[in-house]
N, C-alpha and C positions, 0 to 999 in steps of 0.2 A: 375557284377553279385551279386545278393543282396540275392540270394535264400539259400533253406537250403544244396542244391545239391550241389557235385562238380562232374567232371566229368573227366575220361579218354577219352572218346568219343572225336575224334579230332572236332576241329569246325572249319569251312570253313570262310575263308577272302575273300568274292569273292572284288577283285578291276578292276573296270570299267576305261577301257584307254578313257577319254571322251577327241573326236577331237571337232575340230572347224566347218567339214560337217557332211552330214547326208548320205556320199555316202551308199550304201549298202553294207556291207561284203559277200565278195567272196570268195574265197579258194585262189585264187592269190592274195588275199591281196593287193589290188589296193592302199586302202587308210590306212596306219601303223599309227600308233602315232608319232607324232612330238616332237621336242625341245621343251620345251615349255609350253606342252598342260598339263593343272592340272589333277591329278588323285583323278578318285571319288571311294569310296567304298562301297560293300555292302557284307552281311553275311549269309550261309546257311551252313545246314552242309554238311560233304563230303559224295559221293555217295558210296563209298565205306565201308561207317560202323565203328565198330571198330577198332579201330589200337592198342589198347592196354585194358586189362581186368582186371584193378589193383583197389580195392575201395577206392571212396573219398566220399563217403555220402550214400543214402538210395537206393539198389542197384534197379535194374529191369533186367526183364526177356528179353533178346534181339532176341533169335533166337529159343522160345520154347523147351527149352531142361530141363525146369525145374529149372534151375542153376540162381541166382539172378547174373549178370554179368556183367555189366555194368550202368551207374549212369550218369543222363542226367545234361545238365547243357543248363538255361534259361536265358537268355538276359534281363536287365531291363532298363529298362528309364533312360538315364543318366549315364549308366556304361562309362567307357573312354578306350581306347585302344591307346595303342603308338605306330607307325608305322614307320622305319626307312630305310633311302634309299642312302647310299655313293655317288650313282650317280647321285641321283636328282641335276636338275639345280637349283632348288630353295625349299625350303629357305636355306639361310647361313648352319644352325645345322643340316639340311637334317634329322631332326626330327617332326613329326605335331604330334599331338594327337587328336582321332576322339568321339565323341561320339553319342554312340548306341539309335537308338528308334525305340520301338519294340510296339504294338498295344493291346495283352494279355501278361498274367504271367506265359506261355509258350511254348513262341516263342526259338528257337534255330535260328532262322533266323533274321537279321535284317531288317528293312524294308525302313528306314533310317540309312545312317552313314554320322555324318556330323560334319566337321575339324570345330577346337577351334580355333579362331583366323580367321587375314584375310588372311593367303597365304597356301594351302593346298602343299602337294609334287607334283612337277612338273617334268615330263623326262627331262631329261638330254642329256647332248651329246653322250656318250659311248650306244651302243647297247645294252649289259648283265646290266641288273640292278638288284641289289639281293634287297629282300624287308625280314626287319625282324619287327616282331611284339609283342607286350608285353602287357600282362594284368597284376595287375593293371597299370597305367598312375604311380600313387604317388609313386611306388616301384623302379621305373627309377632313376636312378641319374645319368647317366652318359654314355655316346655311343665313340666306334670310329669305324672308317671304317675298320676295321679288322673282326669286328664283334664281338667283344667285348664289351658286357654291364655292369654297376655296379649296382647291383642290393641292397638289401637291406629288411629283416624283423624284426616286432618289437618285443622286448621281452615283451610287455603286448598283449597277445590277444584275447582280450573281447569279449564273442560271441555276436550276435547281438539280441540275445534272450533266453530263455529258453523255449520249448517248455515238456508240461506234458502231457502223455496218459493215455488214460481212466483208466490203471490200479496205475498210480501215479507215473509212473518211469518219470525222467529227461531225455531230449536228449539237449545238447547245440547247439543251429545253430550256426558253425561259420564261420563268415566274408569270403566268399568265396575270398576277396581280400587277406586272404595269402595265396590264391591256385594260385601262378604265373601260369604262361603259356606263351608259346612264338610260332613262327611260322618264317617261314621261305618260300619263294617262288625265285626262279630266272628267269626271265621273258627277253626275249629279245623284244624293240623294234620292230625292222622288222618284226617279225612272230605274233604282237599284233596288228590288225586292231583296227579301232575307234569303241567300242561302246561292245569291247569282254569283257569278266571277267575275270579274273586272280583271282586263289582262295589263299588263307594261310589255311592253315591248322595247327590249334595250338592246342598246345600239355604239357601236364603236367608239371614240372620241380618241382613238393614239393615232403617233404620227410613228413611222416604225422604217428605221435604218438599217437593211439584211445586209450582211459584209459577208464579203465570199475570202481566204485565205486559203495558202496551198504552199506545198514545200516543194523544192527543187527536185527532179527526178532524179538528179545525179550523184546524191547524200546518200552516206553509208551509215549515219548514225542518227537517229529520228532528231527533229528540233523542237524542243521544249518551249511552248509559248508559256505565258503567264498572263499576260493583260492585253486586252485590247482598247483603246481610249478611242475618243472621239472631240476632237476640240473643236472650237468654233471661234471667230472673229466679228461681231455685230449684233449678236442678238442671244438671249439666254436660249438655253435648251434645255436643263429641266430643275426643277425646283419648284419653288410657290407659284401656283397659275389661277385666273377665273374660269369659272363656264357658267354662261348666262342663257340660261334654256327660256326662249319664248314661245309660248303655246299657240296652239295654231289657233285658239276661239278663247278669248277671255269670257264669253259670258257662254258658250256652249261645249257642248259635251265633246272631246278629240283628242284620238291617239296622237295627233300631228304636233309637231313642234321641230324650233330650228335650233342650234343652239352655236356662241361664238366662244371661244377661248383666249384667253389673255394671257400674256406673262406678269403676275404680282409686282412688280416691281419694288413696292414697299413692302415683300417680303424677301424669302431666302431664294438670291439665283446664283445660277454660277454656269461658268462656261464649257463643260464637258462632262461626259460621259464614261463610266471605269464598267468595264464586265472581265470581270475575272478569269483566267483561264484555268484556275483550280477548283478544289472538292478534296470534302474530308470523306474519304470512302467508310462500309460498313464497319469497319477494321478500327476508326477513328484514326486512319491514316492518311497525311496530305499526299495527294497524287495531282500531278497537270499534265495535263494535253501535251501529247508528244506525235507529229506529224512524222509520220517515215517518208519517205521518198515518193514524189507525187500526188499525197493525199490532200485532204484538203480539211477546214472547220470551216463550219456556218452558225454564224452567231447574231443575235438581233438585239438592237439602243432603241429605247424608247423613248420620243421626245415630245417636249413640252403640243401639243395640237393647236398651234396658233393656226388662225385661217389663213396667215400670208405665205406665198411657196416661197422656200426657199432656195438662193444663188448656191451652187456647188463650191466655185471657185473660193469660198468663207470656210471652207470646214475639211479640217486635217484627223486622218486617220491614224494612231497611231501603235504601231502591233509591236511588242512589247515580247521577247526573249531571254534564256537562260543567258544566250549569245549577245544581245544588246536588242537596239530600239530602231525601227526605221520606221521614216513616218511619207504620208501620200497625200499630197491637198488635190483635190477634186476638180481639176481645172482642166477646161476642154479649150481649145480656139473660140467656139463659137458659142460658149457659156451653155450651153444646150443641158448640162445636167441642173435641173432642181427638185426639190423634193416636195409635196405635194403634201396639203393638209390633210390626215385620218387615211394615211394610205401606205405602201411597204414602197418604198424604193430601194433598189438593190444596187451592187456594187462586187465588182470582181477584182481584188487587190492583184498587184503583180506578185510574182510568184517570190518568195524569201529570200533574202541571197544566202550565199554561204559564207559571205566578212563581212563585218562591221566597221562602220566608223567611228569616229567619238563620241561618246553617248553624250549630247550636251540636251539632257533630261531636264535643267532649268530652265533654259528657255523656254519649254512649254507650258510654263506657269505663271499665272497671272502676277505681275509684279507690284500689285497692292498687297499681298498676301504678307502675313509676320511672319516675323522670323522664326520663331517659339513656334508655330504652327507645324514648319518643316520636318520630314523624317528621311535625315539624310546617312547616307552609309560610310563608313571611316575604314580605316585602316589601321589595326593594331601594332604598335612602333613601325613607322613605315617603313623605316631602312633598313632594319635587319631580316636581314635575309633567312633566317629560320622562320621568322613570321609570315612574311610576306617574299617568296620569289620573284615576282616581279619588279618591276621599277616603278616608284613615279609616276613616272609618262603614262603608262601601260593601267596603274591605278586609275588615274585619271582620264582616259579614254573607256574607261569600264565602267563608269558612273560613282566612284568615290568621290567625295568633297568634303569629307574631313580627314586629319591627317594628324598622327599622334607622332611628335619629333624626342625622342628621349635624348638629351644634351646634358655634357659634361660645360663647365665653364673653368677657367685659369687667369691667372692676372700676371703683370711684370710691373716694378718700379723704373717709372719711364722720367729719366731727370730733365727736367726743364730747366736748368739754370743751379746759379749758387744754391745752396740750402732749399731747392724749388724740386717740387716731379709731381706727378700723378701718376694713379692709377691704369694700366692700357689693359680690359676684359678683350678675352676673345672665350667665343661661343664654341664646341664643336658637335656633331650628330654623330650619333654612335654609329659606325661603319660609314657614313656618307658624308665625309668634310665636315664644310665649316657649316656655321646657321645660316650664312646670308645668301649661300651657294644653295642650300634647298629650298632658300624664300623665290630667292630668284628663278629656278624652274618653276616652282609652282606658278609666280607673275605669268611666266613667257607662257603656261598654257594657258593662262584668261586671254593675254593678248592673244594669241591664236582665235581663242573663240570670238571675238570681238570684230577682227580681220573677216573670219569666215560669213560670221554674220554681216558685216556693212557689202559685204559682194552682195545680197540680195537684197540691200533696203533694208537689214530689219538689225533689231538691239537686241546683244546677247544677256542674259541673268544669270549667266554664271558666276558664280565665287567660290570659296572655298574658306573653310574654319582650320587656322592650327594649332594643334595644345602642343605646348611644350613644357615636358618633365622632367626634372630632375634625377641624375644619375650619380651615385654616391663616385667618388674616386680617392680615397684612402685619408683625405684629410680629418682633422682636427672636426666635427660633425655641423657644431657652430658658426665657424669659422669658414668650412668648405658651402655651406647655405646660403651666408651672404656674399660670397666672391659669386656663386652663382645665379640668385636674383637679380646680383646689381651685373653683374655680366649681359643676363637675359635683358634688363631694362636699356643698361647703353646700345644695343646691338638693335632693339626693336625703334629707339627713337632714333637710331641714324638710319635707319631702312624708310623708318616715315618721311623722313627727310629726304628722301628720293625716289620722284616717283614709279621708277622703272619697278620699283619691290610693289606698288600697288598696295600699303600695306591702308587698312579702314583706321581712319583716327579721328570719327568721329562719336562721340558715344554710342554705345549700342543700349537700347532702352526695349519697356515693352514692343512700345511703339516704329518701331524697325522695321522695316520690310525689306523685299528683293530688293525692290530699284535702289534706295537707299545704300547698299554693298554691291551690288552687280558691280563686276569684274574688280573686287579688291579680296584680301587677304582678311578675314578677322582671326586677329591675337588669345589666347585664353593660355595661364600659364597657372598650374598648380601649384601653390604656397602651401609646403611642407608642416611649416609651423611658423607663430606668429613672430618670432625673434629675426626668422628668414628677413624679413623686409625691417630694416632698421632705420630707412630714412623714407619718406613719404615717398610710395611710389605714383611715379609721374609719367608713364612709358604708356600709349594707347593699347593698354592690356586689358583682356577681361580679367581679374582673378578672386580665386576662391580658394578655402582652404582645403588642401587632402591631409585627410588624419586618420588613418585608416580604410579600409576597402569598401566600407559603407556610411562610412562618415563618422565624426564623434560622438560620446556620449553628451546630455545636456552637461552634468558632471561626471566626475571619475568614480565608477563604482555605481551609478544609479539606474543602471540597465537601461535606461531608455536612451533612444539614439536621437540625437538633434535634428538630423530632416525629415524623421515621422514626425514630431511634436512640429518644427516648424515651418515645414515644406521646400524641402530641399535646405542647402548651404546658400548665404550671402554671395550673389556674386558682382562685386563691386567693378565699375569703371578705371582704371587708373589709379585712384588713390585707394589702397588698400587700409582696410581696417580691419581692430584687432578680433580676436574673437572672443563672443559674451556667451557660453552656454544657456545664459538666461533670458536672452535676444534674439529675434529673430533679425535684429538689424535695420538698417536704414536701408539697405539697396533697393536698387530698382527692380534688378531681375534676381531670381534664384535660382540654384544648379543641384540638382537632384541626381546623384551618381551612383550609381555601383560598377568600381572599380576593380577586380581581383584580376590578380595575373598568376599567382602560383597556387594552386591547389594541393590537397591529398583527400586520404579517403579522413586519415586521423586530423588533419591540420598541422600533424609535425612536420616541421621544413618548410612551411609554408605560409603564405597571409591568412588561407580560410580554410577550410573542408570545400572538397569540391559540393557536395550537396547543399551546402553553404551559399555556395554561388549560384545552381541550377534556382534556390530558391529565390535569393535574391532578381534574378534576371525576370521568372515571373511575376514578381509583385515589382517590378519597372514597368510592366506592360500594366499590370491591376491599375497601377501609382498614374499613367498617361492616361487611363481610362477617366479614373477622378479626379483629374487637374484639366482635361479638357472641359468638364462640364461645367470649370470655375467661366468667369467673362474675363476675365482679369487678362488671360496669356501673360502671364510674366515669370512661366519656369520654363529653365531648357532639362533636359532631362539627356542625361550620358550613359549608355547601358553599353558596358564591355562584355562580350561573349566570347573576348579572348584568351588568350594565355597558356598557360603550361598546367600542367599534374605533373607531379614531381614523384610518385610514386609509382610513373608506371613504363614502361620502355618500349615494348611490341607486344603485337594480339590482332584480333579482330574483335570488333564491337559487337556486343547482344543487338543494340537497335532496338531495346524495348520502347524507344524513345523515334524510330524511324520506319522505311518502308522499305530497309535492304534484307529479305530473309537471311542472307548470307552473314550480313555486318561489313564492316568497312576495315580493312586492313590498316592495319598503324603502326608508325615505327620509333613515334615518339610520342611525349606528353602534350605536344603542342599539335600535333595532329589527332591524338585523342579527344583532347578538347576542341577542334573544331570539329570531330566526327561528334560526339552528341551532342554539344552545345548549338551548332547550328542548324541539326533537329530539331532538335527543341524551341529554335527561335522562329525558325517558319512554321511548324506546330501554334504556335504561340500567336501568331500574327493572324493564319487564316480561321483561327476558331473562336478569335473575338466575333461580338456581335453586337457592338458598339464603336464609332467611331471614333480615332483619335491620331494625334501627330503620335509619333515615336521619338522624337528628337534626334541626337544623335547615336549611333548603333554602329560600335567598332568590333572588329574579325581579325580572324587571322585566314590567311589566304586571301586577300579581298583582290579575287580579279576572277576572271571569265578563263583561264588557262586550264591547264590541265591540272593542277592541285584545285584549282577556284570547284571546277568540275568534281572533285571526284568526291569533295567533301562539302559538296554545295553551298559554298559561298556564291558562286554564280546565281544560284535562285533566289537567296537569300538579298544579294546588291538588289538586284530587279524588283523583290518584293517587296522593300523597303521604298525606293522608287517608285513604286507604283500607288502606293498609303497615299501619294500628294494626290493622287488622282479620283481618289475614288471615295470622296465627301468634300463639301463645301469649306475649304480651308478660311479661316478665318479674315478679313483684311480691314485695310485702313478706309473709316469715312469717305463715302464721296460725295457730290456732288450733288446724287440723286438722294442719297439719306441712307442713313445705318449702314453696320457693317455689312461687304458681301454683296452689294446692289452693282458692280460693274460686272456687264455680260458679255457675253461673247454669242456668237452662231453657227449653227449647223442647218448640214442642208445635202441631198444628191438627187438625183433625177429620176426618172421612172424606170432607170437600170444602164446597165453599160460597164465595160470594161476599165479601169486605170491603170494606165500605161504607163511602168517606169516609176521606181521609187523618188523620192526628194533626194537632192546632193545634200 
């Protein structure tokens, strides 16, 4: 079912007992179905009408009374259905899967139903054969003759379109495939002549979240949402579940059956819900939902059908902008919203505002989760101000949390007595002072977020990653490398030494997660070359080596590059080691980069060819695709989509890579490259169709202002941001067993308004 309908209306399985004659059916049943004989299917609906009056989509009037009551639901070409039979003699898993072909775009009836594969279910020996049924096909994992199924939905779910009416309001159509359904029939033999129908009649089993959204009447310029989440505190909401259909007559013939729903717990849960507020149009161009003044979306979360109702006051809504994030926990005085099993409970959010506050976007993540899992957004060289216009602060209230510091270092001989002195390193950040004066803003906004949070009871998971680079300044090249690491390393272990810099010293391993860094600083510092570190480095640094903008060869001259052959670069704790192009190394974690800052079309004047880079940047996202699917999590992945082009000064862009007919005006190389590069990375993001972290993802312009705006870095922070939300992010062992078993809850009442965003 591909429509924008779902429906309570039961719908009829009719299945045809097809024998091997053509006797005529009598009322004595001359001719029964045999051992043997394949069963065919076909679909209409039940003569009976409605069985149940609960909304799942754009209701109709059923029996003139006025009352919108009922919500039909159409059969399409291709839909699949699972059909399940303990008693069948064949096949082995006495499971087939059938698929519907229906003639118009609404049919309730099928007109073909025709089995996948070559052996359809065949009667069995035992007389009573119970027959159970399931839509979709993909949500099946697993059957036994109990009648017990493990069912299973996803936490992203993308509607399959937007639709706008004439007045400009949103409706999302979605994926009628997480409207499960099931059906149940017990049919005996003997009483089934050759060539009768046997109907199913199936029936609902979602529990279904409708969020109402709406933009300020008073906005000149529409607001672009991107995601809407849904989180919960107490109980999973979708992932691995049971439903355990009991028949109304074990030993007699009956449509009748009840059926309970569980959450798996020894399988995949997680706490929230991601539905997209994008779509790749006919064009294969990315487009999102942009509300103008007054209008409004309606979009619907499908959740796990436990039979327990759930408390409102557990479950945060959270609507997700080019502008930032505000989020609504469901709490009334009198607790009065809950959400009711296999039914729609609605919700009307307050209207959007028009400012933001600090996007503190960790928080909302479960703090089991790894670190390696994370797809966090960055900021290319943060202090210069050609890259980045804004400040700091302003990054950081926009949802960045990694932070690229390019540093010069310097030394004096500082006498300590007769024939005595040492070395005195001072750090500086190219345009923004010293190093210890940017660690230290960055500290004071974790302690903000920390403060903000202990006002309500609750812990913040903020932190923040910083690399620091290496910037040449005219010396001796040798010589200017080590005044600089050991510069870097004194400046990081006096900052550890005091806690106000917040700096993490304690290793960072696979095994990391939020809690583990919440509200501290992590170190990562790129080693040039191996001669850089001349004495054991000892400083709570990540480091790895840069040799190039995609890394080194295994050797010099042998085309192949070290982190295809060995997955990603070493990236070591502290004690820095040399490099073995023949090695993958001892470390624990590895770093998988593509670094370019200066492009051309030729590569003269520059680190790469810009097409060079466009390519590299795709195969970071191929490269996260196939390192998620490792168990391992032990790579972080760094994909820069910053920098300059060095060969080009003003224009406007073609856009063959975007959705401006115009192109985007530019007045320099660094605004070139964020005009296609950051096409290309939201391109890039919504047309996967597998999930995976991103890692780290540094920009230029990385803020929500008016450059963030015009060269959508804005969609781009939020997009990135929203990856954590929308599949079952990886975490640490608990309690209950394997990864990914702590849950969370959702839940809202049978409708009502929500009054006033969260501070």
């Amino acid at each position: 079912m591909k429509k924008v309908f779902y429906s309570l209306i039961a719908l009829t399985l009719m299945i045809t007992a097809a024998g091997c004659q053509d006797d005529t059916v009598t009322s004595t049943i001359d001719n029964p179905a045999q051992t043997g004989d394949e069963i065919s299917f076909g679909m209409s609906l039940p003569q009976n009408g409605i069985e149940t009056r609960t909304a799942y989509g754009t209701p109709i009037d059923t029996d003139n009374d006025q009352k919108l009551d009922a919500f039909p639901v159409y059969w399409e070409n291709g839909d699949e259905i699972a059909i399940y039979c303990p008693q069948a003699s064949m096949p082995a898993s006495k499971l087939v899967n059938y698929t519907i072909g229906v003639s118009n775009s609404t049919s309730s009836t099928a007109e073909t139903v025709t089995k996948i594969g070559d052996a359809g279910l065949q009667w069995g020996s035992e007389d009573l054969h119970k027959f159970y049924g399931f839509y979709p096909v993909k949500f099946v994992k697993g059957t036994e003759s109990t009648g017990l199924f493990d069912l299973t939905l996803p936490v992203e779910q993308r509607p399959l379109r937007f639709e706008q009416d004439a007045e400009g309001n949103y409706t999302a159509v979605s994926n009628p495939e997480f409207a499960i359904m099931y059906a149940y029939r017990g049919q005996k033999k003997s009483k089934t002549p050759v060539g009768t129908d046997i109907d199913l009649q199936f029936k609902p089993l979602s529990t279904i979240l409708e969020i109402e959204v709406s933009a300020p009447g008073n906005i000149t310029e529409p607001i672009t949402l991107t995601n809407i989440n849904v989180e919960a505190d107490g109980t999973s909401i979708v992932g691995d579940f049971t439903a355990q259909v009991y028949p109304g007559s074990d030993t007699e013939e009956s449509y009748e059956s009840t059926v309970v729903c569980k959450t798996n717990m020894s399988g995949v849960v997680t706490d929230n819900i991601s539905v997209p507020c994008s779509w790749i149009n006919e064009q294969g161009v990315l487009e999102y939902v942009k509300l103008a003044a007054g209008k409004k979306l309606v979009v619907r979360a499908f959740l796990i059908p436990n039979e327990n109702e759930i408390d409102g006051s557990n479950i945060k809504i959270t609507v997700a902008t080019s502008g930032g994030t505000v989020h609504k926990t469901l709490t009334t005085s009198d607790n009065s919203f809950k959400i009711l099993p296999h039914k729609v409970s609605r919700v009307t959010l307050p209207t959007l505002p028009t400012q933001y506050n600090v996007n503190y976007w960790m928080s909302s993540l479960d703090p089991d989760i790894y670190l390696t899992e994370l797809s966090i957004p960055g900021s290319k060289f943060t202090n210069t101000s050609s890259y980045q216009p804004t400040g700091t602060e302003q990054q950081y209230k926009d949802g960045v949390r990694a932070f690229i510091l390019h540093t010069q270092a310097s030394r004096n001989w500082v006498v300590d007595g007769f024939f005595e002195g040492h070395w005195d390193y001072s750090v500086s950040v190219n345009n923004a002072g010293t190093l210890k004066e940017s660690f230290k803003q960055i500290a004071q906004y974790l302690e903000n977020a920390e403060t903000a949070f202990a006002k309500e009871g609750k812990v913040s998971n903020e932190f923040a990653l910083v690399m620091v680079t290496y910037k040449k300044d005219g010396l001796l090249e040798s010589i200017q490398q080590e005044i600089w690491i050991n510069g870097i390393q004194e400046e990081i272990s006096e900052m550890a030494d005091d806690p106000s810099y917040r700096i993490y010293d304690s290793e960072v391993t696979p095994e990391t997660t939020i809690e583990d860094v919440r509200g501290r600083i992590i170190v990562k510092a790129n080693v040039n070359s191996d001669h850089m570190v001349t004495t054991g480095a000892t400083a709570p640094i990540l480091y790895s080596l840069w040799e190039g903008p995609y890394g080194p060869e295994t050797s010099k001259g042998s085309g192949i590059n070290y982190q295809d052959k060995f997955g990603g670069m070493p990236l070591y704790w502290q004690n820095y080691q040399a490099y073995d192009g023949n090695s993958a190394g001892n470390s624990k974690l590895r770093w998988y980069y593509q670094e370019v800052t200066t492009t051309s079309d030729s590569g003269s004047d520059a680190e790469a060819t810009f097409q060079s880079k466009v390519d590299a940047i795709t195969n970071q996202f191929s490269m996260g695709v196939d390192l998620y699917r490792k168990e391992s999590h032990d790579t972080w992945l760094m994909n820069d989509i910053g920098g300059e082009k060095t060969d080009v000064s003003s224009g406007t862009t073609s856009h063959n890579r975007g959705n401006y007919s115009d192109g985007i005006q530019y007045s320099n190389g660094i605004e070139y490259t964020a005009a296609e590069l950051n096409q290309l990375c939201l391109n890039e993001l919504l047309k996967r169709e597998e999930n995976a972290g991103m890692g780290l993802i540094f920009m230029n312009f990385a803020n929500r202002g008016e450059k963030g705006k015009k060269f959508q870095s804005d969609l781009i922070l939020q997009t990135i941001i929203d990856n954590n939300f929308k599949f079952a992010l990886r975490k640490k062992t608990t309690s209950g067993g394997g990864e990914g078993t702590k849950s969370y809850n959702a839940s809202y009442s049978n409708g009502g308004n929500a009054v006033g965003w969260d501070e």
